[in-house]
Biopython code that builds the backbone (N, CA, C, O; Angstrom):
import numpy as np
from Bio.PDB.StructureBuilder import StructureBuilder

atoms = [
    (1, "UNK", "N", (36.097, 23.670, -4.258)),
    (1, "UNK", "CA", (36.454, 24.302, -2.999)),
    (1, "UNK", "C", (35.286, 24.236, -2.015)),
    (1, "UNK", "O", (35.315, 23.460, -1.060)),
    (2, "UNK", "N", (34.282, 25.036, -2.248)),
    (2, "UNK", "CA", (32.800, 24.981, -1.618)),
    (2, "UNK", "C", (31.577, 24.332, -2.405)),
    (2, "UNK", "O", (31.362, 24.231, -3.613)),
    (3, "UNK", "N", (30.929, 23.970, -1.404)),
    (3, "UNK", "CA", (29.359, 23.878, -2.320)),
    (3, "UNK", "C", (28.586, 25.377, -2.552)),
    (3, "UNK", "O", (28.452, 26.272, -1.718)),
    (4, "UNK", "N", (28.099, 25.348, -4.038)),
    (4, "UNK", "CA", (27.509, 26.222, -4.274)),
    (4, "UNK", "C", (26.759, 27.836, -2.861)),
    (4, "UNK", "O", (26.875, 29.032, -2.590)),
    (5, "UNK", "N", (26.288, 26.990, -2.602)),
    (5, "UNK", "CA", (25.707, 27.818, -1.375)),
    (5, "UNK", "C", (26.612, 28.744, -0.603)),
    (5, "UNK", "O", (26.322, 29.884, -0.239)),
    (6, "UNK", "N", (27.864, 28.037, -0.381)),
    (6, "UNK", "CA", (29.169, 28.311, -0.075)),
    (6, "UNK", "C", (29.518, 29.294, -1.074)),
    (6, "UNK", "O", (29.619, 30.409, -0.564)),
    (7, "UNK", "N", (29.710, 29.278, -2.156)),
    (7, "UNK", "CA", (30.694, 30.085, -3.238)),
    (7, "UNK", "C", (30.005, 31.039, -2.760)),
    (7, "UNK", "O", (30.585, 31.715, -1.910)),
    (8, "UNK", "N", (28.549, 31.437, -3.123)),
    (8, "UNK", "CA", (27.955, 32.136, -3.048)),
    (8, "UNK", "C", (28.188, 33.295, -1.887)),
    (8, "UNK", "O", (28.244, 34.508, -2.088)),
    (9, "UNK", "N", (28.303, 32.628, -0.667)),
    (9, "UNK", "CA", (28.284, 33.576, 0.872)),
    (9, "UNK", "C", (29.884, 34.093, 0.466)),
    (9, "UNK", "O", (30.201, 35.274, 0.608)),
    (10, "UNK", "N", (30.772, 33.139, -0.014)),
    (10, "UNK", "CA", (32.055, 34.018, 0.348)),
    (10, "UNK", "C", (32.272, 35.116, -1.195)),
    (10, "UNK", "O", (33.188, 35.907, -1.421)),
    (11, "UNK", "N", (31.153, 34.805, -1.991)),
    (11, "UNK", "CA", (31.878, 35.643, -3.674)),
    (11, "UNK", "C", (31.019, 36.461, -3.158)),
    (11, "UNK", "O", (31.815, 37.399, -3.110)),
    (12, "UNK", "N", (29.798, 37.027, -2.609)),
    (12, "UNK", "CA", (29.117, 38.023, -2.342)),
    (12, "UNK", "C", (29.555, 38.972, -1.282)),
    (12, "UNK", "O", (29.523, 40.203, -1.277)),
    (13, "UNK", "N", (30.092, 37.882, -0.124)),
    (13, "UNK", "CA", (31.017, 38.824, 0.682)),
    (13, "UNK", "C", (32.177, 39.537, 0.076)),
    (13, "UNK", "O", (32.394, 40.725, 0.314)),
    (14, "UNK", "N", (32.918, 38.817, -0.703)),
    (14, "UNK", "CA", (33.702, 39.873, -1.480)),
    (14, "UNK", "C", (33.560, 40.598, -1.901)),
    (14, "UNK", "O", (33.988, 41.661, -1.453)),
    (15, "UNK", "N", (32.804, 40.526, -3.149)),
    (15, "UNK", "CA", (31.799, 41.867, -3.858)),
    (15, "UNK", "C", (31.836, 43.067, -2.978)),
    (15, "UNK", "O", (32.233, 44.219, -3.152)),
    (16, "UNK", "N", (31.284, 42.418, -1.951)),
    (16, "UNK", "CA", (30.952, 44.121, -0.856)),
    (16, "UNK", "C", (32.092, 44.403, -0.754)),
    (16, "UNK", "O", (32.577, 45.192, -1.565)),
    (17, "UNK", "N", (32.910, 43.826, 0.319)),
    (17, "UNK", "CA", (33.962, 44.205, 0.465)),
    (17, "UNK", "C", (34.787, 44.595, -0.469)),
    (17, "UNK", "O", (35.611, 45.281, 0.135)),
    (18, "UNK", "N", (35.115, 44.572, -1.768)),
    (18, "UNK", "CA", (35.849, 45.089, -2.782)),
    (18, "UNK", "C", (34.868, 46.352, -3.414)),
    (18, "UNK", "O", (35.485, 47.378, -3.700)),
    (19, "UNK", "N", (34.012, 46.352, -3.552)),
    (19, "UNK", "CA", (33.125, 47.463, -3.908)),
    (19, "UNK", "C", (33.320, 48.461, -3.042)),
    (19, "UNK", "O", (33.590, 49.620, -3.357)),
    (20, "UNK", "N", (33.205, 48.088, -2.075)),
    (20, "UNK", "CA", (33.368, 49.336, -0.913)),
    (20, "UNK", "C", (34.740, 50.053, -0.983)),
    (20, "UNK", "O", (35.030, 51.104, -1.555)),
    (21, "UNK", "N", (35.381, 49.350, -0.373)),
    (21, "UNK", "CA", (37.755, 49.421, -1.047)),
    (21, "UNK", "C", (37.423, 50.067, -2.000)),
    (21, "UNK", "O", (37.419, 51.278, -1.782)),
    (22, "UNK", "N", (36.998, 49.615, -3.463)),
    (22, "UNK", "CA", (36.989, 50.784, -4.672)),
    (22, "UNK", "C", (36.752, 52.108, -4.378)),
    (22, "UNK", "O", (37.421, 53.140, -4.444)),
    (23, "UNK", "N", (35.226, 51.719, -3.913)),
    (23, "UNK", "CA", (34.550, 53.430, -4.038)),
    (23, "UNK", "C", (34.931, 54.212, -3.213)),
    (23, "UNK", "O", (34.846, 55.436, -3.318)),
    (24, "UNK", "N", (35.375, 53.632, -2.332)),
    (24, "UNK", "CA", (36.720, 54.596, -1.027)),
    (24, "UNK", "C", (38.120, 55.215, -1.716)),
    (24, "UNK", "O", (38.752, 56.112, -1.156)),
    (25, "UNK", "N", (38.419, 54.786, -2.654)),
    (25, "UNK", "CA", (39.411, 54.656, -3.365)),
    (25, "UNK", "C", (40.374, 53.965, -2.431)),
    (25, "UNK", "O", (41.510, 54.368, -2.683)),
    (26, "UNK", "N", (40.364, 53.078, -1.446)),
    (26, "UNK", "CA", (41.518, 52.262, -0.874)),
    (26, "UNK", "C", (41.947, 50.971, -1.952)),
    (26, "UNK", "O", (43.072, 50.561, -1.668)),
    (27, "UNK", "N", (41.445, 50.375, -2.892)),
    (27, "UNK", "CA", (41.661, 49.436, -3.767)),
    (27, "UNK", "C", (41.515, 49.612, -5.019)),
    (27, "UNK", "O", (40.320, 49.642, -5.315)),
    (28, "UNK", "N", (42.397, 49.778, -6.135)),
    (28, "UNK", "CA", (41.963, 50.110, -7.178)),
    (28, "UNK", "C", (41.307, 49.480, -7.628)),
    (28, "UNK", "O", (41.125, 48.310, -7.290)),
    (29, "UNK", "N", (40.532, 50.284, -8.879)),
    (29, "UNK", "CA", (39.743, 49.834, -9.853)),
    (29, "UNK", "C", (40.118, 48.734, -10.640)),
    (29, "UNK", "O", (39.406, 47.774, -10.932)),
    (30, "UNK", "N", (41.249, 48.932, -10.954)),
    (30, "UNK", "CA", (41.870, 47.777, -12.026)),
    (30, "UNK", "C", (42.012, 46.240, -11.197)),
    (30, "UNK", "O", (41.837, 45.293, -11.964)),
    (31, "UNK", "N", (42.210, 45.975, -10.207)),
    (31, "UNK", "CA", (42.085, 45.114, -9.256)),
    (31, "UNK", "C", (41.258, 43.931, -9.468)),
    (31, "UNK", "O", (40.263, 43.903, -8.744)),
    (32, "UNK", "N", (41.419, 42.825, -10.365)),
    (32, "UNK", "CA", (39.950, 41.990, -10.294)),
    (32, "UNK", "C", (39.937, 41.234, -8.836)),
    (32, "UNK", "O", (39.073, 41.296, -7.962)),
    (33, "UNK", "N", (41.165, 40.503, -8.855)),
    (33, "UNK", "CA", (40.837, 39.389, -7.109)),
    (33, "UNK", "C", (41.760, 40.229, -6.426)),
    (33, "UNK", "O", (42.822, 40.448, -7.008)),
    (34, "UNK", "N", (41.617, 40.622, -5.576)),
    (34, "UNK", "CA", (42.308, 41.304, -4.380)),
    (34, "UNK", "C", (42.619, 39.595, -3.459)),
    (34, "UNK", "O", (41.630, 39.197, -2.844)),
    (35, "UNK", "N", (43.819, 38.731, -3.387)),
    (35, "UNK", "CA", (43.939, 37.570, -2.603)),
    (35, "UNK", "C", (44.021, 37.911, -1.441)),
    (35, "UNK", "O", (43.536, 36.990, -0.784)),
    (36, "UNK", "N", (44.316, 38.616, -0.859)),
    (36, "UNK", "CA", (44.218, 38.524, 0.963)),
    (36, "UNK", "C", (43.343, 39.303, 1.573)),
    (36, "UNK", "O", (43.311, 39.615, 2.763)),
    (37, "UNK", "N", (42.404, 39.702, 0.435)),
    (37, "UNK", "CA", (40.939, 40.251, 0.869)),
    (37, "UNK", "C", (40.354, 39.052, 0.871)),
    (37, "UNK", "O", (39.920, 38.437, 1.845)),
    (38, "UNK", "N", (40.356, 38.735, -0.271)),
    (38, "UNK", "CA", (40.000, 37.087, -0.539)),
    (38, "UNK", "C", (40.020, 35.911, 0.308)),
    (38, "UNK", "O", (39.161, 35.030, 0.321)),
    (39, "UNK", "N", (41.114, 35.971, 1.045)),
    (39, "UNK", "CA", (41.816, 34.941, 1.812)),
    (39, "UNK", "C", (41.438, 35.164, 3.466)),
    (39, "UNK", "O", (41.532, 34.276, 4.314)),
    (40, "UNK", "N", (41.074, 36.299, 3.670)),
    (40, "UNK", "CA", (40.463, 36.510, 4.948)),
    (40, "UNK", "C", (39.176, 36.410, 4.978)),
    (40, "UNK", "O", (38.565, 36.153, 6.016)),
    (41, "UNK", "N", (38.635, 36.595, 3.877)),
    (41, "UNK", "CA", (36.975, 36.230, 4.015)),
    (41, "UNK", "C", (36.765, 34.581, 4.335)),
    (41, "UNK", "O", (36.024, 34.258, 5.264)),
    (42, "UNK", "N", (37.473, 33.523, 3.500)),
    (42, "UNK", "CA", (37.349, 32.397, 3.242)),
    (42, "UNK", "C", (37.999, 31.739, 4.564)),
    (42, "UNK", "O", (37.699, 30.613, 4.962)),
    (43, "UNK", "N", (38.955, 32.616, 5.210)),
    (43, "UNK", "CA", (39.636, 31.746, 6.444)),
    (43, "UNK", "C", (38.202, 32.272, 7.495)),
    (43, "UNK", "O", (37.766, 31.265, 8.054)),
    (44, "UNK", "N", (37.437, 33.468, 7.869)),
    (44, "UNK", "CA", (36.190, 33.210, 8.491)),
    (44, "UNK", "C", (35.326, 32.485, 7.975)),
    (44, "UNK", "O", (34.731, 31.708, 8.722)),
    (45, "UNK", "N", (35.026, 32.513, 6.684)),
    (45, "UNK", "CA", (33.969, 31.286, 6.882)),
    (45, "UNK", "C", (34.377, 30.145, 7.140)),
    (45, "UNK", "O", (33.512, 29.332, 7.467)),
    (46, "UNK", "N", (35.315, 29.843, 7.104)),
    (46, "UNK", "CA", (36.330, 28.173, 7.400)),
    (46, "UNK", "C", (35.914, 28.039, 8.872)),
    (46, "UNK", "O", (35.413, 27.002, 9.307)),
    (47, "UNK", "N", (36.159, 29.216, 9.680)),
    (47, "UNK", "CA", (36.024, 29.469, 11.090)),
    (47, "UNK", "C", (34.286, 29.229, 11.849)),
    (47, "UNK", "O", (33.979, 29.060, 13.029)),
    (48, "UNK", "N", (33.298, 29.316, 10.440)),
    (48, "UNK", "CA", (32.187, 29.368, 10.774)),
    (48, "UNK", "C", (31.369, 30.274, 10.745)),
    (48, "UNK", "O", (30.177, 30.139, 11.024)),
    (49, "UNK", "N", (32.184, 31.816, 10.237)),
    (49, "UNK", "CA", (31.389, 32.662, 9.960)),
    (49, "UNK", "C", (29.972, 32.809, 8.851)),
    (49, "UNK", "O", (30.509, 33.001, 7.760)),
    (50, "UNK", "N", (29.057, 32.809, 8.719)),
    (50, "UNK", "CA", (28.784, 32.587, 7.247)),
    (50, "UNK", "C", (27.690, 33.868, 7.248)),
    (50, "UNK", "O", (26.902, 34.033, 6.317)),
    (51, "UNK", "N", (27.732, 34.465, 8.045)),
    (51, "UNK", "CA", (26.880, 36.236, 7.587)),
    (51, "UNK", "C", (27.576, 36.747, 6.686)),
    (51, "UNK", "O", (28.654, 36.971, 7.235)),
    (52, "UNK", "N", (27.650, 37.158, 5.366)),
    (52, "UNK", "CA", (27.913, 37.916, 4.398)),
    (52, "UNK", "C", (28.478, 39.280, 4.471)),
    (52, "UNK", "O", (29.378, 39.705, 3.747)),
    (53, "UNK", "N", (27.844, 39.958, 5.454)),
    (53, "UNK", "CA", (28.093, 41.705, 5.712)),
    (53, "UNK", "C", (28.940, 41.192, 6.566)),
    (53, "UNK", "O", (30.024, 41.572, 6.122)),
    (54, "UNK", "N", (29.186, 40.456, 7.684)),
    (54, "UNK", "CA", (30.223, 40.134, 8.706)),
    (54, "UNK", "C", (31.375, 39.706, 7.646)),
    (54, "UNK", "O", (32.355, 40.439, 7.518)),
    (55, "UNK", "N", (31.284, 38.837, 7.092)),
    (55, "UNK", "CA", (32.378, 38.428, 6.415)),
    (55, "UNK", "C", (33.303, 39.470, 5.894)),
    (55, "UNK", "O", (34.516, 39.646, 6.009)),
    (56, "UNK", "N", (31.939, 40.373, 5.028)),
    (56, "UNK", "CA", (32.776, 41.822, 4.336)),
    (56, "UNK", "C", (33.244, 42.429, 5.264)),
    (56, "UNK", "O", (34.470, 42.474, 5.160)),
    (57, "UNK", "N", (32.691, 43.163, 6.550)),
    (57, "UNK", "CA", (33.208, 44.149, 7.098)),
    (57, "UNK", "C", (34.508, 43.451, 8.161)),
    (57, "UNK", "O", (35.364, 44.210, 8.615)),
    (58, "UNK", "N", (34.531, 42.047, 8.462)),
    (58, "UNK", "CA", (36.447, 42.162, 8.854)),
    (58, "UNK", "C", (37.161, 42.163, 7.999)),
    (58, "UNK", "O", (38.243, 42.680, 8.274)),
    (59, "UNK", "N", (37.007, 41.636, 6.581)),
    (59, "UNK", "CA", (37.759, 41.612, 5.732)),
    (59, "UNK", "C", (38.169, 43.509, 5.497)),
    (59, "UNK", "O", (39.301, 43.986, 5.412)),
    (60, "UNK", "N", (37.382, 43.956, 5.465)),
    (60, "UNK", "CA", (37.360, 45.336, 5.405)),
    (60, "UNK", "C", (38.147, 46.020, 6.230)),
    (60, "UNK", "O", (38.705, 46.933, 5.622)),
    (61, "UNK", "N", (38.456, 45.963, 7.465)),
    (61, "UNK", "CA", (38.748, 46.102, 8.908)),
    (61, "UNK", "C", (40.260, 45.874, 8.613)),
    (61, "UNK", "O", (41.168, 46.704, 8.656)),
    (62, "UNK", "N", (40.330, 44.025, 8.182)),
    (62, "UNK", "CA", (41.320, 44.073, 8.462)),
    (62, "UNK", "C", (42.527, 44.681, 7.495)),
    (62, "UNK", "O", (43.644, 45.046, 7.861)),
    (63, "UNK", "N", (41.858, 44.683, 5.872)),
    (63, "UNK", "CA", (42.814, 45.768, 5.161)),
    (63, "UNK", "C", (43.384, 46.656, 5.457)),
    (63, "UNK", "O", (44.593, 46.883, 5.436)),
    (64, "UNK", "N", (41.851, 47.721, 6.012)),
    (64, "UNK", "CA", (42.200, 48.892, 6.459)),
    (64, "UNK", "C", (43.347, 49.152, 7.672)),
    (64, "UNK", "O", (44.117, 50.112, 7.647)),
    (65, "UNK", "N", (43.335, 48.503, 8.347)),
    (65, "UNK", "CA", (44.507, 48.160, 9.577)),
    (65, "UNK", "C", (46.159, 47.948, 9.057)),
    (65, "UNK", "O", (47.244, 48.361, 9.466)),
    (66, "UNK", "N", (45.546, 46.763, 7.535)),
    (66, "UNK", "CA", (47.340, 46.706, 7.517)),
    (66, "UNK", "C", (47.805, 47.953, 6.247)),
    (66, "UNK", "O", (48.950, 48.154, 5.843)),
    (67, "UNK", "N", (46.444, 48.727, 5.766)),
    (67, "UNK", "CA", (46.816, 49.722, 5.385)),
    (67, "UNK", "C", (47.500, 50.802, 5.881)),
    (67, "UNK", "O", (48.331, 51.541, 5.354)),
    (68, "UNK", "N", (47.014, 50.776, 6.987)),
    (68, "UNK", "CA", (47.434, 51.858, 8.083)),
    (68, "UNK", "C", (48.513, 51.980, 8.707)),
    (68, "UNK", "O", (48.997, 52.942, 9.301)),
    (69, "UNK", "N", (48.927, 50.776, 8.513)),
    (69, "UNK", "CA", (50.584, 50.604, 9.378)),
    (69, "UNK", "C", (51.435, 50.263, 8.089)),
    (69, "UNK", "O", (52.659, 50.343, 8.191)),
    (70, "UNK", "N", (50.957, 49.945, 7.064)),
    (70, "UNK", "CA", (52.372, 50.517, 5.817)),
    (70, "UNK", "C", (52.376, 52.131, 5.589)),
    (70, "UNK", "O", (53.148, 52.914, 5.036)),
    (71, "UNK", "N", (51.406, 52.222, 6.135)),
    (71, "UNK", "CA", (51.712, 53.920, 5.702)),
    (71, "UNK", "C", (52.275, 54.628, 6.430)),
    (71, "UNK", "O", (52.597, 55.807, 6.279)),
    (72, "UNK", "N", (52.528, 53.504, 7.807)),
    (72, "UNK", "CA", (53.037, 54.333, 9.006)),
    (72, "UNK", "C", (55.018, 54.082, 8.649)),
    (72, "UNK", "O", (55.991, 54.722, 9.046)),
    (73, "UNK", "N", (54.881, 52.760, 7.668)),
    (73, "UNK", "CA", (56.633, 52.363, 7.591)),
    (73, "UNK", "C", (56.611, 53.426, 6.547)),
    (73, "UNK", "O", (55.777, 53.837, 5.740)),
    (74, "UNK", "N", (58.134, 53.787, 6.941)),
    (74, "UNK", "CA", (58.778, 54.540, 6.032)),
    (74, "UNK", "C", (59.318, 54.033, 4.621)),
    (74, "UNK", "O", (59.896, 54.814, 3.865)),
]
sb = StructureBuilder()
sb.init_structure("model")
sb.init_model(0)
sb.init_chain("A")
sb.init_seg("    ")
for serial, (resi, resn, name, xyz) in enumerate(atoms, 1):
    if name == "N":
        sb.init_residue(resn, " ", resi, " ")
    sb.init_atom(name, np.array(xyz, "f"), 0.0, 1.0, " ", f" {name:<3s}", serial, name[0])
structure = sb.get_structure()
């Protein structure tokens, strides 16, 4: 998929970002790959993002957002 260097920026951005979701309790524990946490990190770095904490915190952002509006559907 990536070169090393690569795996690295987007598996570390995850980390955060799923670490954080846990300890919030927004993502469970049992959870190993969360894919569209996953899948939004990897479509910014595709985009060119490659800061790590940036990566985590839209991925973060954007959970939290579509968390927010299933909770709003009935």
């Amino acid at each position: 998929m990536f070169d090393p260097i690569s795996n690295y920026v987007v598996g570390d951005a995850y980390h955060i970002a799923a670490n954080y979701l846990k300890m919030t309790g927004q993502l469970s524990g049992d959870v190993d790959i969360h894919q569209p946490l996953l899948d939004s990190i990897v479509d910014d770095f595709r985009s060119g993002k490659t800061n790590r904490l940036i990566l985590a915190n839209r991925a973060i952002t954007r959970f939290e957002k579509i968390n927010d509006v299933l909770e709003l559907v009935p």
